[in-house]
C-alpha positions as CSV (number, residue, x, y, z in Angstrom):
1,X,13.2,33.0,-4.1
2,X,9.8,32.7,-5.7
3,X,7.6,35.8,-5.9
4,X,4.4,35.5,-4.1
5,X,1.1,37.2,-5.7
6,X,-0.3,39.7,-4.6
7,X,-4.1,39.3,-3.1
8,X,-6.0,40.5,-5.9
9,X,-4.2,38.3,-7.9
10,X,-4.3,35.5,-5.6
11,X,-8.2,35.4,-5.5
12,X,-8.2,35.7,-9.9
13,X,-6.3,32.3,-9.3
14,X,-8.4,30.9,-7.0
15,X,-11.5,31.8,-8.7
16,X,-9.9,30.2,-11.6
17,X,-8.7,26.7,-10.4
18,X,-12.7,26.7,-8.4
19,X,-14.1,27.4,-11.9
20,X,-12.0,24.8,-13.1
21,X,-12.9,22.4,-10.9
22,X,-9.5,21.5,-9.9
23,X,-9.7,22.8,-6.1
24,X,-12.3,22.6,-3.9
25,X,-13.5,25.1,-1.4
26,X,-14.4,24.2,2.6
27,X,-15.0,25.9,5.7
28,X,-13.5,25.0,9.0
29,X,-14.1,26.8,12.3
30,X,-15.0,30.0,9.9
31,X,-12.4,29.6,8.2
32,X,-12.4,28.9,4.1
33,X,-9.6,26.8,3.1
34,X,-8.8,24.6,-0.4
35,X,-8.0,21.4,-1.4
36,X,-6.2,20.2,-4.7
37,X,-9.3,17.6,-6.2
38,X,-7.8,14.5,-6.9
39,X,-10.5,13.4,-9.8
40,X,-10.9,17.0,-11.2
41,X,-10.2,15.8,-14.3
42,X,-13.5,13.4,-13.8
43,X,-15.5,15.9,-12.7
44,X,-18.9,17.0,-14.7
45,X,-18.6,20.4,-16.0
46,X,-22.6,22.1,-16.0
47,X,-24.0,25.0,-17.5
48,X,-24.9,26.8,-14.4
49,X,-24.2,26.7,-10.3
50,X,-28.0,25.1,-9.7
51,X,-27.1,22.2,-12.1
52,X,-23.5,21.7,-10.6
53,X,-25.2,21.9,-7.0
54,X,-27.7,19.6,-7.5
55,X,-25.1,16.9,-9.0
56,X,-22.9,17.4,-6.3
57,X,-25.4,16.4,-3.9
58,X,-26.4,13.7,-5.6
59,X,-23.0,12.5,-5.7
60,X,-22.2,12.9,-2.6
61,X,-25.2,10.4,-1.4
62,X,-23.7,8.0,-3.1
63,X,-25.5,4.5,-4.2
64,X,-27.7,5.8,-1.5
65,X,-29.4,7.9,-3.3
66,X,-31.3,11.4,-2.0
67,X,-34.8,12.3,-2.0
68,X,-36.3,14.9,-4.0
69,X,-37.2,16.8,-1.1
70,X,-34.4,16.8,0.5
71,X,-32.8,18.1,-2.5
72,X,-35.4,20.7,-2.5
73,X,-34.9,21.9,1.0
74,X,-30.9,21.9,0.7
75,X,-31.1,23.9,-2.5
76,X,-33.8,26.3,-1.8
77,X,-35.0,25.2,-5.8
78,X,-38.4,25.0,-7.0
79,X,-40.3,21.8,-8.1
80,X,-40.2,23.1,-11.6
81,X,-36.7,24.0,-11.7
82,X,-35.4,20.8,-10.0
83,X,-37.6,18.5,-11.8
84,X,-36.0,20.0,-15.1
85,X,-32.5,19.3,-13.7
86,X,-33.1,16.2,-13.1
87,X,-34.1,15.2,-15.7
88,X,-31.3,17.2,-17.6
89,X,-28.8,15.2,-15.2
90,X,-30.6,12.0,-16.6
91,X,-30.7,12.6,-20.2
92,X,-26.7,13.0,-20.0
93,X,-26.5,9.5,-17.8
94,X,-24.8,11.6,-15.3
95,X,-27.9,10.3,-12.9
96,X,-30.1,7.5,-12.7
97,X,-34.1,8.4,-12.0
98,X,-35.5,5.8,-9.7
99,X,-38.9,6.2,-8.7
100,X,-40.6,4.5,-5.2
101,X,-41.5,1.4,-5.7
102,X,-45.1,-0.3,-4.6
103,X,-44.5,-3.5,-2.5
104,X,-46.2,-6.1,-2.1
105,X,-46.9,-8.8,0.7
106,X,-44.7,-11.3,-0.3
107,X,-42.0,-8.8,-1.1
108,X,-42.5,-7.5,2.1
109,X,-41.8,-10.9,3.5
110,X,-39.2,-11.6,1.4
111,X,-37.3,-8.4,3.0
112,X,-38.2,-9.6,6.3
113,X,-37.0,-13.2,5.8
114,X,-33.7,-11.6,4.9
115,X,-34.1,-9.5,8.0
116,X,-34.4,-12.2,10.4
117,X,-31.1,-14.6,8.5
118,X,-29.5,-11.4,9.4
119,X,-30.3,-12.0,13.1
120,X,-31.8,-8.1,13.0
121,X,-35.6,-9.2,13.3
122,X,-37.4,-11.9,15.3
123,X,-40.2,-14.0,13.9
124,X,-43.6,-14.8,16.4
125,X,-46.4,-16.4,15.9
126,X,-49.3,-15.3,17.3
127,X,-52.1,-17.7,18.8
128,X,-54.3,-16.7,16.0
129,X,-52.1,-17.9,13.3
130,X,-50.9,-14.0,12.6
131,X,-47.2,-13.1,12.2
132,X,-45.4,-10.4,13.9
133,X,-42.2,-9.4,13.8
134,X,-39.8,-7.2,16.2
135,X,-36.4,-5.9,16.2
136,X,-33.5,-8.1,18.2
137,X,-31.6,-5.3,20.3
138,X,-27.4,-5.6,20.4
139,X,-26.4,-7.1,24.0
140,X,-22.9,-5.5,23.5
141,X,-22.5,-2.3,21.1
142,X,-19.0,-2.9,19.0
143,X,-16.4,-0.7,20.6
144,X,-13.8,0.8,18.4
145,X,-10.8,-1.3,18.7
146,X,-13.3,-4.3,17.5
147,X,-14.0,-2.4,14.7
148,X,-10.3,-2.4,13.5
149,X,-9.0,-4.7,10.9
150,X,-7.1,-6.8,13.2
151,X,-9.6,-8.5,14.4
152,X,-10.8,-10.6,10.8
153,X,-7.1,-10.2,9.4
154,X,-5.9,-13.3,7.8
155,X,-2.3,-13.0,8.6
156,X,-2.9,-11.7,12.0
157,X,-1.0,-14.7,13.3
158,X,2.5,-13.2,11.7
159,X,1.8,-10.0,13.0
160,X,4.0,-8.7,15.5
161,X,6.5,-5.6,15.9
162,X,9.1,-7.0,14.1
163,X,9.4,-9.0,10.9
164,X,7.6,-9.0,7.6
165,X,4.6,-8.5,8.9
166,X,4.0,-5.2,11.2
167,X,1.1,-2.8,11.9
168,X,3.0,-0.1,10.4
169,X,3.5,-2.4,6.7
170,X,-0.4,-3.5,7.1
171,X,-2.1,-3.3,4.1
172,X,-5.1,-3.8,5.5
173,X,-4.7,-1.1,8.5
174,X,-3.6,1.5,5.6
175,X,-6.6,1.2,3.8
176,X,-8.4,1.4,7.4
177,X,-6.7,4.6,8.5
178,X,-7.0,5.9,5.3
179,X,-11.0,5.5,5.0
């Protein structure tokens, strides 16, 4: 029958493996819970909380990427301080620095062109030559069973309860359910 530790000693192990990077913390209805981390052993280790903070955010947004205000405001960091990181994070290619960029008209059009093949924007000309564009609104908003894989599966042909081919041996639903 294993031994189970005592509190202090459980919390000097779960202070370790957070330091460690190999679980993660999480609340849920105010309640804190932990998670094993998957990639720990791919996760950055930082001098200090701010730096970790900051890359975890900016991880988290993904090929999005985030705004330095809205850094700002979620860490509470000043300009100085978060510039510094930054640029830190950059120097080690753990981050990429990409500054706004000034359009033009013609890439302006360029993005609208793309807009309107993607049946998002309408075209009009006005009487005076002008161009103006406006946004094409959704007749039918997709519901959530058209959303499922089913519906652009190749193989949905052999699909049925039975047989090679079932909902519950989909690859495709899997990676669906899973996401």
């Amino acid at each position: 029958m294993p031994i189970e530790p005592d509190i202090k000693q459980r919390i000097a192990i779960i202070n370790d493996l957070l330091g460690k990077q190999i679980i993660k913390l999480f609340k849920v209805n105010d309640q804190y819970n932990y998670k094993y981390n998957a990639n720990h052993e791919m996760s950055v280790k930082l001098p200090t909380k701010e730096e970790t903070l900051i890359y975890d955010l900016i991880a988290k947004a993904g090929d999005k990427g985030i705004w330095n205000r809205e850094l700002k405001e979620k860490t509470k960091a000043p300009d100085q301080r978060l510039t510094k990181i930054t640029k830190s994070l950059a120097s080690k290619k753990l981050i990429k620095i990409i500054s706004s960029q000034q359009l033009d008209v013609p890439d302006l059009e360029m993005i609208l062109d793309s807009l309107i093949y993607d049946g998002k924007v309408d075209k009009v000309t006005t009487s005076d030559g002008n161009n103006m564009y406006r946004a094409i609104a959704r007749l039918v908003e997709g519901t959530g069973l058209m959303k499922t894989p089913c519906g652009v599966c190749p193989v949905r042909k052999n699909c049925s309860d039975v047989g090679n081919i079932t909902p519950i041996t989909c690859q495709y639903f899997g990676e669906w359910l899973s996401y």
